[in-house]
NUFIKE-445792 format. One record per atom (N, C-alpha, C): residue in three letters; residue number from 1; x, y, z. Coordinates in steps of 0.001 Angstrom, whole numbers, plus 500000, padded with zeros to 6 digits. Last residue first. Example, Ala and Ser with C-alpha at 12.3 -4.5 7.8 and 13.67 -1.06 7.14 Angstrom:
<atoms>
rest / nr / east / north / up
SER / 2 / 512850 / 497750 / 507080
SER / 2 / 513670 / 498940 / 507140
SER / 2 / 512900 / 500030 / 507870
ALA / 1 / 513190 / 494310 / 507800
ALA / 1 / 512300 / 495500 / 507800
ALA / 1 / 513200 / 496700 / 507800
</atoms>
This chain:
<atoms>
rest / nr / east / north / up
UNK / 153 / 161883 / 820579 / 169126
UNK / 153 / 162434 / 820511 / 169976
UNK / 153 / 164150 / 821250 / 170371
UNK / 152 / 162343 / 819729 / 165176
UNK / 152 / 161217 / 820040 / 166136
UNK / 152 / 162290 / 819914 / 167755
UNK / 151 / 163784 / 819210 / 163093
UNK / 151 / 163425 / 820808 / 163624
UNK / 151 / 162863 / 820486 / 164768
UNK / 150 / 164122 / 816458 / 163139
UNK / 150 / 165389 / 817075 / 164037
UNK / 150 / 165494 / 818638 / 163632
UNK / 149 / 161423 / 815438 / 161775
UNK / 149 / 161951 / 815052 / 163293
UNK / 149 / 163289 / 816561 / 164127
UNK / 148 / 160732 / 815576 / 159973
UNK / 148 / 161266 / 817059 / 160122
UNK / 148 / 161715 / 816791 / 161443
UNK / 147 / 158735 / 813500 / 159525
UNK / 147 / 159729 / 813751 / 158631
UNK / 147 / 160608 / 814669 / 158683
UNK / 146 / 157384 / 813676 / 161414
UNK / 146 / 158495 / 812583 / 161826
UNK / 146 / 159173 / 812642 / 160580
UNK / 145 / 155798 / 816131 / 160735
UNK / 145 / 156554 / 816343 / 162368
UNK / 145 / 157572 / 814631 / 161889
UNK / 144 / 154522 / 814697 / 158502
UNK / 144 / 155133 / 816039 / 158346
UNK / 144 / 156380 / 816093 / 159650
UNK / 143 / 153118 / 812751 / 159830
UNK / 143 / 153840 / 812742 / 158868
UNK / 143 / 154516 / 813812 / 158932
UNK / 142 / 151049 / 814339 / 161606
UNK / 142 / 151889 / 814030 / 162053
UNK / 142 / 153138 / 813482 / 161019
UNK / 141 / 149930 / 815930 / 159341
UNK / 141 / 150540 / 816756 / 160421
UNK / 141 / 151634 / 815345 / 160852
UNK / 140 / 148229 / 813622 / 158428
UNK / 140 / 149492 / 814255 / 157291
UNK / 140 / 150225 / 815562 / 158098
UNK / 139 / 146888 / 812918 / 160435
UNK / 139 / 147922 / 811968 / 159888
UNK / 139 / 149056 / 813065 / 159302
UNK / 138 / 144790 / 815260 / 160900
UNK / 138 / 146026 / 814949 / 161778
UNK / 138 / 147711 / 813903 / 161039
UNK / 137 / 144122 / 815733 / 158254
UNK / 137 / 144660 / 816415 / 158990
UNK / 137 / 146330 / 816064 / 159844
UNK / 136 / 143060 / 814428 / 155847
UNK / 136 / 143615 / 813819 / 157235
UNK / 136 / 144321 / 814415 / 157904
UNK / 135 / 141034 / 815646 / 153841
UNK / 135 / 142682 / 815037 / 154129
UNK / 135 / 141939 / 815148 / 155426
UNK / 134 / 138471 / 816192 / 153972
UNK / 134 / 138805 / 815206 / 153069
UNK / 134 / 140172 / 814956 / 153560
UNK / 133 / 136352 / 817093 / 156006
UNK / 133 / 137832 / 816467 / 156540
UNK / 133 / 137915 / 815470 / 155362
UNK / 132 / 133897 / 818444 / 155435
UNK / 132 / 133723 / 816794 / 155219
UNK / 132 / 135175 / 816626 / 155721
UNK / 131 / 134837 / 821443 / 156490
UNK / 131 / 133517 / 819967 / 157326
UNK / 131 / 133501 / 818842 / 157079
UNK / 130 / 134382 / 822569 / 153991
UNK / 130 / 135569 / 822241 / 154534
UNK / 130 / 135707 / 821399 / 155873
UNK / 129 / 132365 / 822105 / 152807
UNK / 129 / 133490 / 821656 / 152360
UNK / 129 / 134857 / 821173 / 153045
UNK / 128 / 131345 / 824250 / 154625
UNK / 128 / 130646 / 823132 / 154598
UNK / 128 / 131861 / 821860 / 153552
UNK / 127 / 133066 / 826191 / 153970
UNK / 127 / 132706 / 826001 / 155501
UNK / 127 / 132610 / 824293 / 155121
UNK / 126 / 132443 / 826803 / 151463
UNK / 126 / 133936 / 826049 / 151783
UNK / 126 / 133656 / 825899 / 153158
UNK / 125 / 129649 / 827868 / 151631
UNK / 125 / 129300 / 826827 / 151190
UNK / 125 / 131079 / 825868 / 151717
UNK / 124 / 129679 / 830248 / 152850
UNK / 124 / 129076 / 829006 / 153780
UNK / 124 / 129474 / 827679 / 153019
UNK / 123 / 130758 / 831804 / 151519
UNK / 123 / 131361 / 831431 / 152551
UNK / 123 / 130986 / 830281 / 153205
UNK / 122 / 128898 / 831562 / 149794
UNK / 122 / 129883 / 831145 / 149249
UNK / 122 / 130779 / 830607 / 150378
UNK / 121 / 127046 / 833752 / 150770
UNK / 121 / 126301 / 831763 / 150473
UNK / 121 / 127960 / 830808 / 150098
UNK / 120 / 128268 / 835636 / 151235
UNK / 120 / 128231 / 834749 / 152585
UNK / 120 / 127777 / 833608 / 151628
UNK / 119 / 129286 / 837677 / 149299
UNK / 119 / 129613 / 836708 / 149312
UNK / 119 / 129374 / 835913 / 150353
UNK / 118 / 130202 / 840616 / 150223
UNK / 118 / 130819 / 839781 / 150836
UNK / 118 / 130675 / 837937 / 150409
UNK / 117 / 129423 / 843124 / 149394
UNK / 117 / 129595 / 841823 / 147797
UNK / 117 / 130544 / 840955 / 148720
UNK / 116 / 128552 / 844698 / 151237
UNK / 116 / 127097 / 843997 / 150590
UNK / 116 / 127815 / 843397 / 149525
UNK / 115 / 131145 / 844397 / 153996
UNK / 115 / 130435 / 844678 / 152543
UNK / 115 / 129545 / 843933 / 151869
UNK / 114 / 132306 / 842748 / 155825
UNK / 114 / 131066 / 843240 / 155999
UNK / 114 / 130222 / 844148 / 155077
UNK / 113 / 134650 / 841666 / 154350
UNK / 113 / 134007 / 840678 / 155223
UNK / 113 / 132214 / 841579 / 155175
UNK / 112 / 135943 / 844185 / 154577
UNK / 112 / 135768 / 843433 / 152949
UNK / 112 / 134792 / 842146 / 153524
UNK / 111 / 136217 / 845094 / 156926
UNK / 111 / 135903 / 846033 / 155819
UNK / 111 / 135275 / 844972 / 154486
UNK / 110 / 137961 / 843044 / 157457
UNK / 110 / 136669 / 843324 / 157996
UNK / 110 / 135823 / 843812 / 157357
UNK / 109 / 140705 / 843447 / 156509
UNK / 109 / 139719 / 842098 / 155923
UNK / 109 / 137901 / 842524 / 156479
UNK / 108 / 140399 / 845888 / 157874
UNK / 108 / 140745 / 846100 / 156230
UNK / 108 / 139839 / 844879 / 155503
UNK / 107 / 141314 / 844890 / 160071
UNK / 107 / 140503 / 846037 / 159851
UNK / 107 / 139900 / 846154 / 158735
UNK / 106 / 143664 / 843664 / 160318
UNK / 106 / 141924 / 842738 / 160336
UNK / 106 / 140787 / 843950 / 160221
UNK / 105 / 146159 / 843358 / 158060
UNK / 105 / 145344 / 844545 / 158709
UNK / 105 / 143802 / 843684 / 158794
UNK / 104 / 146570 / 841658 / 155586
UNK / 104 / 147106 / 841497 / 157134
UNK / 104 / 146499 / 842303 / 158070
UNK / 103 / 145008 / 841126 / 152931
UNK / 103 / 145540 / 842236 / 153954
UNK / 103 / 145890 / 841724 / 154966
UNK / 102 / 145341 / 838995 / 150501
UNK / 102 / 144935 / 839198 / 151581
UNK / 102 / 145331 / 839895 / 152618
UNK / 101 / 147840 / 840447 / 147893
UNK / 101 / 147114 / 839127 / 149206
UNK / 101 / 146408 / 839826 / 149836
UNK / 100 / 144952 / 840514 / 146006
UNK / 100 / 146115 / 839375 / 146410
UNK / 100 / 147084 / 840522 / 147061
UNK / 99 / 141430 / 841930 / 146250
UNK / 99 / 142628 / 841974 / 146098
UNK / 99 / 143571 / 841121 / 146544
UNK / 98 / 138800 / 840701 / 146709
UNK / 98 / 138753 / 841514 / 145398
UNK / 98 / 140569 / 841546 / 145565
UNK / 97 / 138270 / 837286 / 147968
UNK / 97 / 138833 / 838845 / 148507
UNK / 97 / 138983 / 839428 / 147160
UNK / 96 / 138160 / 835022 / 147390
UNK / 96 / 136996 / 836085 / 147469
UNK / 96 / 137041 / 836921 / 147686
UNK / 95 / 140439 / 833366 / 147094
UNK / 95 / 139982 / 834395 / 146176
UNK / 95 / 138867 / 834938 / 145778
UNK / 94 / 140582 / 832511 / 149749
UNK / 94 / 141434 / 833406 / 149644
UNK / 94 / 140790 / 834576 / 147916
UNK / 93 / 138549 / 829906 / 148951
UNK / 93 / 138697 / 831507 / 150082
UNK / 93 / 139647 / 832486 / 150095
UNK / 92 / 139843 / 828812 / 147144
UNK / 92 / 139137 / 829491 / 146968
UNK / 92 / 138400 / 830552 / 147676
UNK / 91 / 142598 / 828569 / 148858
UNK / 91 / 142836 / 828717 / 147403
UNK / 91 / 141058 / 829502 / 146706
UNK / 90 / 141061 / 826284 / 150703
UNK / 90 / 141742 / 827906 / 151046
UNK / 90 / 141722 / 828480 / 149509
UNK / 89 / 140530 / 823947 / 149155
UNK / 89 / 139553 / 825186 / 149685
UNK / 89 / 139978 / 826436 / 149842
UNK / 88 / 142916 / 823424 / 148114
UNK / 88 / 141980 / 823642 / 146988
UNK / 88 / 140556 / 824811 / 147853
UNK / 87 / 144141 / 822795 / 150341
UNK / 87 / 144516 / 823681 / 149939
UNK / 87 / 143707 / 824182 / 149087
UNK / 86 / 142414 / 820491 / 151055
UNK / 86 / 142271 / 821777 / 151886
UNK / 86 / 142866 / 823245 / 151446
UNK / 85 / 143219 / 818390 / 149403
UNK / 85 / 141902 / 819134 / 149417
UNK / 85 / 141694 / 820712 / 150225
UNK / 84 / 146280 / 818474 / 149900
UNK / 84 / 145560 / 818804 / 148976
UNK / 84 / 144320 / 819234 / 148550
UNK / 83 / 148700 / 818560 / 152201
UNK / 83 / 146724 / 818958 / 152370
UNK / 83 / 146391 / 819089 / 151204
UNK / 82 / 151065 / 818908 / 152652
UNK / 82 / 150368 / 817840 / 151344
UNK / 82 / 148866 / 817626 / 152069
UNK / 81 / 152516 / 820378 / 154344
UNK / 81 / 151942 / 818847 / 154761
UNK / 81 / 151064 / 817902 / 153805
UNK / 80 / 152959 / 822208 / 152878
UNK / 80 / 153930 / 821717 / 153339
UNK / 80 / 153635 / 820438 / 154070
UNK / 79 / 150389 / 823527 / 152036
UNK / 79 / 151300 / 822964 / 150889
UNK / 79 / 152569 / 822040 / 151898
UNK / 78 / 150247 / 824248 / 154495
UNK / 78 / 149456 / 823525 / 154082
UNK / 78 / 150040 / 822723 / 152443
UNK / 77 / 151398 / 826017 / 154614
UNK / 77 / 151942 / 825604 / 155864
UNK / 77 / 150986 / 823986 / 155291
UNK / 76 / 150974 / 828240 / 152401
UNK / 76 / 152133 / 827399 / 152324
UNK / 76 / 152221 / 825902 / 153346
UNK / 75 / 148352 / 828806 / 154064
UNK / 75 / 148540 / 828186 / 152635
UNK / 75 / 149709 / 827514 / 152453
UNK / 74 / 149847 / 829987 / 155927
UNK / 74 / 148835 / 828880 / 156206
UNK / 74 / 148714 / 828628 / 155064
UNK / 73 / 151042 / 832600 / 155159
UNK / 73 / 151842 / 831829 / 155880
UNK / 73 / 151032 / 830043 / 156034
UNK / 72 / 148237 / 833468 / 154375
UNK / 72 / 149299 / 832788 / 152896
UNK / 72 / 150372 / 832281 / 153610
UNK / 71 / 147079 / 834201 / 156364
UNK / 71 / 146734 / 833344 / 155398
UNK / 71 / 147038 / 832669 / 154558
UNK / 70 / 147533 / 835781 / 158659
UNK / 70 / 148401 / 834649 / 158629
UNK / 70 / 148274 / 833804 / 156982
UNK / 69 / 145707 / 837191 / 159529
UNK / 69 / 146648 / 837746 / 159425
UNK / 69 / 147469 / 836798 / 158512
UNK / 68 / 143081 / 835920 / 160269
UNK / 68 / 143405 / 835839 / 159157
UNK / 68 / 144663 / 836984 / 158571
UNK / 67 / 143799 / 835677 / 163179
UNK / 67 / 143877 / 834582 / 162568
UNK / 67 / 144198 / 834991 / 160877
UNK / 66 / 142085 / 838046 / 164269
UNK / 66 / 143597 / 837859 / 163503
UNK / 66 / 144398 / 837505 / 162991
UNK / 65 / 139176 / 837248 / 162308
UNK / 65 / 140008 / 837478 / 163042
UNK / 65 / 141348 / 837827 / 162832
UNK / 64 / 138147 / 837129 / 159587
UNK / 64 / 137540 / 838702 / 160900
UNK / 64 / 138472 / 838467 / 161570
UNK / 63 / 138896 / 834554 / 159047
UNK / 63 / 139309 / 835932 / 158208
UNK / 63 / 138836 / 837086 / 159136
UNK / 62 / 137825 / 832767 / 160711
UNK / 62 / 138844 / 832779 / 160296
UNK / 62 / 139509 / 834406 / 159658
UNK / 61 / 134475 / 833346 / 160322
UNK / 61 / 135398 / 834008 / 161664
UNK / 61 / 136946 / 833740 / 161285
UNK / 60 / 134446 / 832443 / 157620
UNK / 60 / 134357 / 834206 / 158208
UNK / 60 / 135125 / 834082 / 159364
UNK / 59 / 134995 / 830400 / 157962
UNK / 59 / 136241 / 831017 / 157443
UNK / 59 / 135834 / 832392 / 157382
UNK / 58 / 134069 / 829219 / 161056
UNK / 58 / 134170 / 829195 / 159622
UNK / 58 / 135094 / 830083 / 159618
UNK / 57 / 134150 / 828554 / 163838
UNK / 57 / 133599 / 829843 / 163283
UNK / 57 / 133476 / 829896 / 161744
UNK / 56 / 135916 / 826793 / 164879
UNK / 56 / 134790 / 827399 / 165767
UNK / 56 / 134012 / 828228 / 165012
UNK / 55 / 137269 / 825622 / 162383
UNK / 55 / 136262 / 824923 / 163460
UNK / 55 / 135206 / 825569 / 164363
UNK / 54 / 138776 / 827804 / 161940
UNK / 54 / 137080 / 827138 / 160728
UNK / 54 / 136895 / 826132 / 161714
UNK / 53 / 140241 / 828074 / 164026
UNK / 53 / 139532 / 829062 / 163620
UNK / 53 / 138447 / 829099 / 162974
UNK / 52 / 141261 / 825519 / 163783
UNK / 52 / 140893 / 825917 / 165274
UNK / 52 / 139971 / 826823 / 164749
UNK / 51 / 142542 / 825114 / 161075
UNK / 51 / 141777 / 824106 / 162373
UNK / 51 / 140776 / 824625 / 163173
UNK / 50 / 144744 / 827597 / 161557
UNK / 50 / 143337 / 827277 / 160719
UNK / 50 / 142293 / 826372 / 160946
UNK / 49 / 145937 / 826431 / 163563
UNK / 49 / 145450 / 828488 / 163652
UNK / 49 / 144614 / 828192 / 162881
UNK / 48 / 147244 / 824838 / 162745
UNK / 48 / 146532 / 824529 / 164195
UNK / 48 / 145405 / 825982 / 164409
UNK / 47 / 149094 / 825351 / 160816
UNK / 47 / 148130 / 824663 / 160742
UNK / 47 / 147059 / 824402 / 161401
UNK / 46 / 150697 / 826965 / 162638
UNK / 46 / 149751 / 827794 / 161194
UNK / 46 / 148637 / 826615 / 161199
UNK / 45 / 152087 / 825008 / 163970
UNK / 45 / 151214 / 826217 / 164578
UNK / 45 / 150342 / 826638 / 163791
UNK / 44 / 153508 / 823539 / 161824
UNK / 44 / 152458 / 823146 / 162443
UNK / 44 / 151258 / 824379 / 163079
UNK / 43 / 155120 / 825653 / 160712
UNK / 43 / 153952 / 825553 / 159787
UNK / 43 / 153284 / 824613 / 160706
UNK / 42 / 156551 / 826419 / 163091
UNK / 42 / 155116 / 827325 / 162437
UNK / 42 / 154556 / 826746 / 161596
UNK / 41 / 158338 / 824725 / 163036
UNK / 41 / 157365 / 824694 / 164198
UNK / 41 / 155943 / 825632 / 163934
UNK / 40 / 159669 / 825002 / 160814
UNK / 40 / 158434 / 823597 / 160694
UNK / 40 / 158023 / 823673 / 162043
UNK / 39 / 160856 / 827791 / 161214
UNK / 39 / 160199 / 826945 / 160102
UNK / 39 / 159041 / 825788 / 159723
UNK / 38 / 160889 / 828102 / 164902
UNK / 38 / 161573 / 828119 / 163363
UNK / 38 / 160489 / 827916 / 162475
UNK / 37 / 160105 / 830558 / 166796
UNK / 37 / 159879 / 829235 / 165949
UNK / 37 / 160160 / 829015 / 165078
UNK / 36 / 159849 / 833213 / 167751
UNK / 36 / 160364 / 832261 / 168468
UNK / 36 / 160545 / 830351 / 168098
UNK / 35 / 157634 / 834344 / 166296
UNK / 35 / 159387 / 835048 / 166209
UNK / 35 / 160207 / 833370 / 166598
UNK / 34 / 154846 / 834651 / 166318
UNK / 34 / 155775 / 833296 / 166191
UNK / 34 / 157370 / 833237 / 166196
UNK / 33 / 152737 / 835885 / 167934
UNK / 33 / 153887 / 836187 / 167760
UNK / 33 / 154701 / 834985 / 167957
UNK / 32 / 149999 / 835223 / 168656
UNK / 32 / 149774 / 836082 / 167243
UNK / 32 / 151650 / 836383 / 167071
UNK / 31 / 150439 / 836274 / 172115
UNK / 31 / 149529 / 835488 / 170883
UNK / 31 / 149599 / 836470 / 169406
UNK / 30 / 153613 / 835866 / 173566
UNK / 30 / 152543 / 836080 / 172987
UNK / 30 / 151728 / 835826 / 171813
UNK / 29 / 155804 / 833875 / 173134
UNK / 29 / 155486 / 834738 / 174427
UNK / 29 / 154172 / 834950 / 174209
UNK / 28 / 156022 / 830592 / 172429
UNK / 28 / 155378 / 831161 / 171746
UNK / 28 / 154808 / 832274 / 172991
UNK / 27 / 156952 / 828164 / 173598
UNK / 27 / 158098 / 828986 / 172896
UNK / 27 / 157303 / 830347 / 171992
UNK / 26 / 154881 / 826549 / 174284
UNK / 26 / 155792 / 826788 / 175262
UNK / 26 / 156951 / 828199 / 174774
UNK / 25 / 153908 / 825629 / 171939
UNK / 25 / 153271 / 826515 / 172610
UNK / 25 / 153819 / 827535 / 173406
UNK / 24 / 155290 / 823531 / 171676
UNK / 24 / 155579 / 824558 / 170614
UNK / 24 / 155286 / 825874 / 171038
UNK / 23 / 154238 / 821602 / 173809
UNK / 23 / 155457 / 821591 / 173610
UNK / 23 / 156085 / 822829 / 172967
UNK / 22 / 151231 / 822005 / 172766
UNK / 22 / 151858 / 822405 / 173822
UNK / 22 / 153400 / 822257 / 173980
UNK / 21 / 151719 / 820516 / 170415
UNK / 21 / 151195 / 821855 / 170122
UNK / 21 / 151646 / 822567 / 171598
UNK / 20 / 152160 / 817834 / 170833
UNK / 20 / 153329 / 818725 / 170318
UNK / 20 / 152861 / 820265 / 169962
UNK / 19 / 150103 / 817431 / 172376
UNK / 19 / 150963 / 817239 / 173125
UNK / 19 / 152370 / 818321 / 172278
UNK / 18 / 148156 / 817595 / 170461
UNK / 18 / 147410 / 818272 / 171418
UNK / 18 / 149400 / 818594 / 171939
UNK / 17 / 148796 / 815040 / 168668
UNK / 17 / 148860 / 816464 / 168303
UNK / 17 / 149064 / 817598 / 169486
UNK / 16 / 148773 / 813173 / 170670
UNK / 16 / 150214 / 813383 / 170336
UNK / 16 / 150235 / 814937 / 169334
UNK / 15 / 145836 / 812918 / 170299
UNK / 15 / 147051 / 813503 / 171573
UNK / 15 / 148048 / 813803 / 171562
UNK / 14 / 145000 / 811753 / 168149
UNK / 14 / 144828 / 813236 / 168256
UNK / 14 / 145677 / 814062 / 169862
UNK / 13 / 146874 / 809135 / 167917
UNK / 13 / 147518 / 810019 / 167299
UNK / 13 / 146558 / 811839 / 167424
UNK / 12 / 147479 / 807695 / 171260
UNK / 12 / 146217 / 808395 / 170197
UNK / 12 / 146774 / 810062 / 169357
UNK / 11 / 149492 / 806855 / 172707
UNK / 11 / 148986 / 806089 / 171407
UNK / 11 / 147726 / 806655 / 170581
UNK / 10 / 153036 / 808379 / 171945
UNK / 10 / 151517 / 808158 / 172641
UNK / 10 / 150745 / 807361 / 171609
UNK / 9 / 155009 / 808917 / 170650
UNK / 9 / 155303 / 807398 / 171486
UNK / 9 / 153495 / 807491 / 172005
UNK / 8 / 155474 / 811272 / 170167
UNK / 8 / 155307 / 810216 / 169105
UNK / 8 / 155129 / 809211 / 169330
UNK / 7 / 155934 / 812628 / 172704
UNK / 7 / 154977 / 812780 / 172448
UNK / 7 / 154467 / 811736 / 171129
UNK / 6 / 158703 / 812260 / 172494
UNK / 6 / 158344 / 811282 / 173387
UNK / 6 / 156989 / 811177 / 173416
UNK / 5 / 159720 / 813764 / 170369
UNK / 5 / 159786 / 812255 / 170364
UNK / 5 / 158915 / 811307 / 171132
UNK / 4 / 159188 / 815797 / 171574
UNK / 4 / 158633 / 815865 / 170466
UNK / 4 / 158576 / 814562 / 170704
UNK / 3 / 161199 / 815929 / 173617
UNK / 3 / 159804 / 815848 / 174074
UNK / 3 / 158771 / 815411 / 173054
UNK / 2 / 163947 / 813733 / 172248
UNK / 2 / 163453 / 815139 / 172786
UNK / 2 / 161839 / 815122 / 173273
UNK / 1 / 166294 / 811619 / 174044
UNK / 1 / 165041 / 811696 / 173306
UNK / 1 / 164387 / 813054 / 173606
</atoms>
């Protein structure tokens, strides 16, 4: 039984997140460098990068950071767990930026973040959207991990 597995066996499905994020974690040298992960270990990670980032900060701090290096790797990562509401948000954060895609350079998103057509009532408002947790995060993460059982580990 791999660790993944054994983490599926807990009984609070927000632990068994916590548990396969550290498991993934483990394979990850540095921050911001997923080299070391296949396919469905990043799109969890991605998923956990957006979470984490509009949790502490909204999707400004999401996008100022490096975090918003990642954006369209996290869109997909999100198409890949059938986040439907969430995708509908990103989808409109992503198209506040005047140009596709979204720069990878946080210099650049910054630049476009701290301009007088930044758009904050807007920002605030998918914040706040994105606050009600219409999908189920965790469920449709963990779905995802027991459907991909034999990437993970």
């Amino acid at each position: 039984m791999t660790s993944t597995e054994i983490a599926l066996l807990l009984n609070d499905n927000a632990e068994k997140i916590t548990r396969i994020g550290e498991i993934i974690g483990k394979k990850i040298p540095a921050k911001d460098n997923f080299s070391n992960l296949n396919e469905f270990e990043k799109t969890f990670i991605y998923v956990d990068v957006l979470e984490s980032s509009v949790t502490n900060g909204g999707f400004i701090h999401f996008f100022f950071n490096s975090s918003g290096q990642f954006t369209h790797e996290i869109f997909q990562a999100y198409l890949a767990i059938k986040a439907e509401k969430t995708i509908d948000i990103l989808t409109k954060a992503i198209h506040l930026f005047p140009k596709m895609p979204v720069p990878k350079d946080a210099r650049i998103r910054q630049q476009i973040l701290m301009g007088k057509d930044s758009n904050i009532d807007l920002w605030d408002a998918l914040d706040l959207e994105f606050y009600k947790y219409e999908d189920n995060i965790i469920d449709l993460t963990l779905s995802y991990v027991h459907e991909n059982i034999t990437y993970f580990d």
